[in-house]
C-alpha positions in Angstrom: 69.4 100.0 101.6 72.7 101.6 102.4 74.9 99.4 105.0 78.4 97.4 103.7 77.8 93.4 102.6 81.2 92.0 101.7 80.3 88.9 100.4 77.0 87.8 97.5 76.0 85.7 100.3 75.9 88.9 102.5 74.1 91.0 99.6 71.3 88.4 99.3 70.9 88.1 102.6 70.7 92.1 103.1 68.5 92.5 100.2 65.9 89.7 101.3 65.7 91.5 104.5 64.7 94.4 103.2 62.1 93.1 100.5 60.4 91.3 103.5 60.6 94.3 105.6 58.7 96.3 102.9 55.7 93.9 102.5 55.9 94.3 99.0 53.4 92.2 96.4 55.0 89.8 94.0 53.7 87.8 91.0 55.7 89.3 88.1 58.5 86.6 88.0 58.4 85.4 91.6 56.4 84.8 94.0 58.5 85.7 97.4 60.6 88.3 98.7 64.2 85.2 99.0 63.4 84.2 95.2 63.0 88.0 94.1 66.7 88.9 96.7 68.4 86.1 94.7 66.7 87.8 90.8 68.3 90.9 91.7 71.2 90.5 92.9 72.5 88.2 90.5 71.3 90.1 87.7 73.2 93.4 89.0 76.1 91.0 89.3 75.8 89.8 85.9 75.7 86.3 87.5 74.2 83.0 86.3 70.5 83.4 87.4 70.6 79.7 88.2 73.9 79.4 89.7 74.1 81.2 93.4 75.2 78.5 95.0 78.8 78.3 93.8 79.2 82.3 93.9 77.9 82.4 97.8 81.1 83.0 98.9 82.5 85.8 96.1 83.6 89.1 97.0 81.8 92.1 95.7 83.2 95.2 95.0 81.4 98.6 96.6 80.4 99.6 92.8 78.6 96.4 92.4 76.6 96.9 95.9 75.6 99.9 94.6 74.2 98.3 91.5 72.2 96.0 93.7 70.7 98.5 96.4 70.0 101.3 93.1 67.9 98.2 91.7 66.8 97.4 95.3 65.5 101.2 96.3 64.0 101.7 93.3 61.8 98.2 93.7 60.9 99.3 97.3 60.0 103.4 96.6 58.3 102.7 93.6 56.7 99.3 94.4 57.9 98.6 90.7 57.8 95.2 89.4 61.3 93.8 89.3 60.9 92.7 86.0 60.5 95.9 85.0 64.0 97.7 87.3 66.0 95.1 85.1 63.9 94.9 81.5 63.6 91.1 81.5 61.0 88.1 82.3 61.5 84.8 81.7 58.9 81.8 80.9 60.5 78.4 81.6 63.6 78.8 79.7 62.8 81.6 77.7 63.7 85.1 78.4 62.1 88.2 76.9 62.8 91.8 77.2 59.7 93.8 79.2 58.7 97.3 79.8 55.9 99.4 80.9 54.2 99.2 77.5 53.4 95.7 78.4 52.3 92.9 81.2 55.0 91.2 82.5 55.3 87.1 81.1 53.1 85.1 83.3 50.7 82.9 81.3 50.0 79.2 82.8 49.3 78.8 78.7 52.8 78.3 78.4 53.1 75.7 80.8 50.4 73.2 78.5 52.8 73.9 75.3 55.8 71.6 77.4 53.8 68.6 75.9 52.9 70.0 72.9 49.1 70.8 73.8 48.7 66.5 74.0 46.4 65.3 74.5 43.7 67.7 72.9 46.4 67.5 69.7 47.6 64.2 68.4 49.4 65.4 65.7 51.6 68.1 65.9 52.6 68.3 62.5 49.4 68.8 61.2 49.2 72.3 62.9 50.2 75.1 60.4 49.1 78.2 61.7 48.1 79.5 64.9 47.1 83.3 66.2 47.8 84.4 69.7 45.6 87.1 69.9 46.9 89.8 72.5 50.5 89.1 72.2 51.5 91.7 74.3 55.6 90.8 74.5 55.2 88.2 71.7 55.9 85.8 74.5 53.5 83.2 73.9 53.8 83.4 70.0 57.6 83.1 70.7 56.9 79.6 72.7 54.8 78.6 70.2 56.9 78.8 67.6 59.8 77.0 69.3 57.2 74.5 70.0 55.8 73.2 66.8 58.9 74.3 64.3 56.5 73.9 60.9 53.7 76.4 62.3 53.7 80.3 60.9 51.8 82.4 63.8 49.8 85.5 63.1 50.7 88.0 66.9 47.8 90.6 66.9 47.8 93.3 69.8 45.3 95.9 69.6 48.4 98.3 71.4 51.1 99.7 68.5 53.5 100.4 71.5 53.3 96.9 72.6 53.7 95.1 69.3 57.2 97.2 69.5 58.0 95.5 72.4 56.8 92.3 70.5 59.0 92.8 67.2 61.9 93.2 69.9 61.5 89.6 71.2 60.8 88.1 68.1 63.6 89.1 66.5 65.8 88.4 69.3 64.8 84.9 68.6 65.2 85.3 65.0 61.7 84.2 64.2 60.7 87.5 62.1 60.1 84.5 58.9 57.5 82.5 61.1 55.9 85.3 63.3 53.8 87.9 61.6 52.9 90.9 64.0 49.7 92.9 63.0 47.7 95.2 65.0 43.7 94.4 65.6 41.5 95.5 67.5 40.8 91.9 68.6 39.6 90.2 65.3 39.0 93.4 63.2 42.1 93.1 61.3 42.3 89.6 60.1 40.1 89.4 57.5 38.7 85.7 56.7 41.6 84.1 57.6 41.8 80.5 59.5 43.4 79.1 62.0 44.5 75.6 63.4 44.6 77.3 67.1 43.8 80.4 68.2 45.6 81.9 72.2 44.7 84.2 74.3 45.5 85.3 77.6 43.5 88.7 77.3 42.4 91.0 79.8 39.6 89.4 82.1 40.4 91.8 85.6 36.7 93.0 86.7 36.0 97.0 87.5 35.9 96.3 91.2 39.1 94.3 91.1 41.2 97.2 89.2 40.2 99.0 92.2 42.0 96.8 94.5 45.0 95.9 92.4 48.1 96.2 94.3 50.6 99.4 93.8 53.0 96.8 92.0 49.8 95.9 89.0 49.2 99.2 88.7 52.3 100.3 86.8 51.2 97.2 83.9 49.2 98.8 80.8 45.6 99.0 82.4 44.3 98.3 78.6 46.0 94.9 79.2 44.7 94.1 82.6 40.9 95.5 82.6 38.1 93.2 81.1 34.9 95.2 82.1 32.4 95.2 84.5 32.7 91.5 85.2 36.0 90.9 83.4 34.7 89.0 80.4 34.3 92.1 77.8 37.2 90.4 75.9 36.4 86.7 76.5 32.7 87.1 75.5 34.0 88.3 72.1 36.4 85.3 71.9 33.2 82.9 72.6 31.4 84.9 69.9 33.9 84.8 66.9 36.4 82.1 67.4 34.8 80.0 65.5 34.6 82.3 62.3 38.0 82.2 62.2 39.1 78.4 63.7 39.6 75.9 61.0 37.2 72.9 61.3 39.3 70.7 63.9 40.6 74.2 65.4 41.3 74.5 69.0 40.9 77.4 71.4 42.5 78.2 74.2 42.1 81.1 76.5 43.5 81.8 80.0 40.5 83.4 82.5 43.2 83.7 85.5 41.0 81.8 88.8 37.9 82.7 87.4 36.0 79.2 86.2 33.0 79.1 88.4 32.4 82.6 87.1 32.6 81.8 84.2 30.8 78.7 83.7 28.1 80.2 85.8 28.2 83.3 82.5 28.2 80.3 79.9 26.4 77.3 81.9 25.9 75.7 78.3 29.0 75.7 77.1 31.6 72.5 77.0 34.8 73.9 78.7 37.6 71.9 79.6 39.8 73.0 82.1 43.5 71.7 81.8 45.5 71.1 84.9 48.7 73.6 85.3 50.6 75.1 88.4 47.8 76.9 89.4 45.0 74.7 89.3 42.2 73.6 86.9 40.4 76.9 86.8 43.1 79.5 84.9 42.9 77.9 81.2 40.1 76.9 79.7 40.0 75.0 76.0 36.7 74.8 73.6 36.5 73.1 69.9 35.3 75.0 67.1 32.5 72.6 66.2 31.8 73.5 70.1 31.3 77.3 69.6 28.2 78.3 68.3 28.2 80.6 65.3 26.0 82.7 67.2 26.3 83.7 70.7 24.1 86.5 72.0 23.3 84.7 75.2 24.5 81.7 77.0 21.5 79.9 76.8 22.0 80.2 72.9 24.7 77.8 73.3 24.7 73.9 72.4 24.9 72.0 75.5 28.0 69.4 74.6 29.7 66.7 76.9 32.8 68.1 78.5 35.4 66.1 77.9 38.2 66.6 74.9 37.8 65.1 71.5 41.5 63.6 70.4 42.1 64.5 66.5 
């Protein structure tokens, strides 16, 4: 990207073209080549990210195009994630500083937390302590304690470089007194603790789709992204000790990406309920604890239970 644009509504225009020109993938932050034009720019212009509309018509200088078409070069050559070029992702509201030692913010969990997990909990206040297990960026743990302001939250990651990234966001939201961060090899590391919820958004990509994963994915931690053979390593583990570590009336919730019928064709015995969000009713899936059974070597092993949710 080299030629003169006087103007950010010139700029954005430029840039766009050459995003869509480069048939690049998209999915860490947006989901087109106009929404990621707009991102970038007004990032390297230190501009309102919600604001382009009254700054259409500003003039830019030459060392602020070459801010933008550095940022722009880089995201076209090295099909890198722009969230990555500029070290931030934001979920709803909330923004969180990213880098390659993590995924880049995109859970549809965070999207059920607007309500406060209603209906499946009635009473907020009654929920002291929830683990996001896999915290990756600390995103999630983050939204969860701005969501319930009484609940402590233990952040597990099995990654030491990640949890670094984690410390960084939790202490940018100055919530080091609610959020404990502790690495674990999924439960390993948490003794006989107990808790009123339990998230995860782990890694549930199959073998043959890591294969396929566009250049874009590829620069994410592949301990983050890969889930086995058929995806579910992680999950399978969740199904099999959640409940040793769910209070009685505990919740869990775990995000699968679009893979339900895969799932509920692994666990055919097993009561999921699968919340609506933005992308449908088969990324999220929540379970009880008196729903998971205390052992689960196989899914016929598994209680059959009715599938709707029980209200506390």
């Amino acid at each position: 990207m080299t030629q003169s644009a006087a103007t950010v509504k010139a700029l954005v225009n430029s840039t766009y073209s050459h995003l869509k020109r480069a048939r690049l993938t998209y999915g860490h932050g947006t989901t087109n080549a106009w929404d990621e034009a707009v991102w970038l720019v007004l990032h390297a212009l230190r501009l309102p990210l919600d604001q382009l509309t009254p700054f259409l018509k500003r003039k830019i200088t030459t060392a602020e195009q070459l801010r933008v078409w550095s940022l722009v070069n880089r995201r076209i050559g090295l099909r890198l994630p722009a969230a990555y070029l500029i070290n931030e992702a934001w979920l709803g509201d909330h923004r969180f500083y990213v880098d390659q030692r993590v995924i880049v913010p995109r859970s549809f969990i965070a999207e059920l937390l607007h309500d406060k997990l209603m209906p499946w909990i009635d009473h907020p206040k009654h929920i002291k302590n929830a683990l996001d297990l896999g915290t990756g960026s600390g995103c999630l743990a983050v939204l969860l304690a701005k969501t319930f302001p009484l609940m402590h939250i233990d952040a597990a990651d099995v990654s030491r470089a990640a949890l670094t990234v984690a410390r960084r966001n939790v202490a940018a939201y100055r919530l080091q007194h609610r959020i404990r961060l502790l690495q674990s090899d999924m439960f390993s590391a948490l003794g006989k603790k107990y808790y009123d919820l339990i998230l995860s958004n782990p890694p549930y990509v199959s073998t043959t789709a890591m294969h396929a994963l566009p250049r874009e994915h590829r620069h994410e931690p592949k301990l983050a992204l890969a889930g086995g053979r058929d995806g579910f390593d992680l999950v399978r583990i969740l199904l099999q000790h959640a409940s040793e570590h769910l209070t009685p009336d505990g919740l869990l919730i775990v995000e699968i990406g679009h893979r339900r019928k895969q799932l509920e064709s692994a666990f055919p015995n097993l009561p999921f309920v699968w919340p609506i969000t933005s992308g449908g009713d088969d990324c999220v899936f929540i379970l009880e604890r008196r729903d998971l059974p205390k052992k689960l070597s196989s899914a016929h092993q598994a209680k059959r239970a009715t599938a709707r949710p029980r209200r506390r």
